[in-house]
N, C-alpha and C positions, 0 to 999 in steps of 0.2 A: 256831541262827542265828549262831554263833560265824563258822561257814564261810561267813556272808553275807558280815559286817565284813572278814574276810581278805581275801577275791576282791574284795571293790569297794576294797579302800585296795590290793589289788597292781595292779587296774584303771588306778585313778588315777595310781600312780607309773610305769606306764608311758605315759598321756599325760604327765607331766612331762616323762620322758625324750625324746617326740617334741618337745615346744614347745623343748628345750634342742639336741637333734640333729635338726636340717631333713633331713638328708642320709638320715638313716635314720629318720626318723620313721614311716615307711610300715610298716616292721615294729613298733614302738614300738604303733602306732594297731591293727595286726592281732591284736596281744598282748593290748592293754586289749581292743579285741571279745572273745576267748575269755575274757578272766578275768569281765569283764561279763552273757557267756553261761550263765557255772558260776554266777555269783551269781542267776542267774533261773532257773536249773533246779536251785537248792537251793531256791528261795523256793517255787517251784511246788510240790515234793513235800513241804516243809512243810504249805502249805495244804491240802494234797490230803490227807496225812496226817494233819490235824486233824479236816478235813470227814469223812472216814470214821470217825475215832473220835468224832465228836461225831453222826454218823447212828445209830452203833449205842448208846448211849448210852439216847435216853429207850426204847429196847426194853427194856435192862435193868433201867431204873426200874418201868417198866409192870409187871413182871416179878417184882418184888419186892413 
């Protein structure tokens, strides 16, 4: 979850950078998209990678 905190505060500092530079904000704004994107397609495979390890989980209990 390290690489969530990273991607949304590099997110952030590039809407900074737009609300400071009008002129080129446009890129600014495209940037924080992509870094906003990689933080919800880390958060998804986290979950996803929880949920499968906690599906298989009372198998093994049962099991012992």
């Amino acid at each position: 979850m390290e690489n969530v905190r990273h991607y949304r505060a590099m997110g952030s500092l590039c809407r900074q950078f737009a609300a400071f530079d009008p002129v080129h904000s446009w890129k600014y704004l495209i940037e924080a998209q992509k870094w906003e994107h990689l933080a919800e397609a880390e958060i998804a495979s986290h979950f996803k990678e929880c949920n499968t390890t906690e599906s298989k989980a009372p198998e093994l209990r049962s099991a012992a």
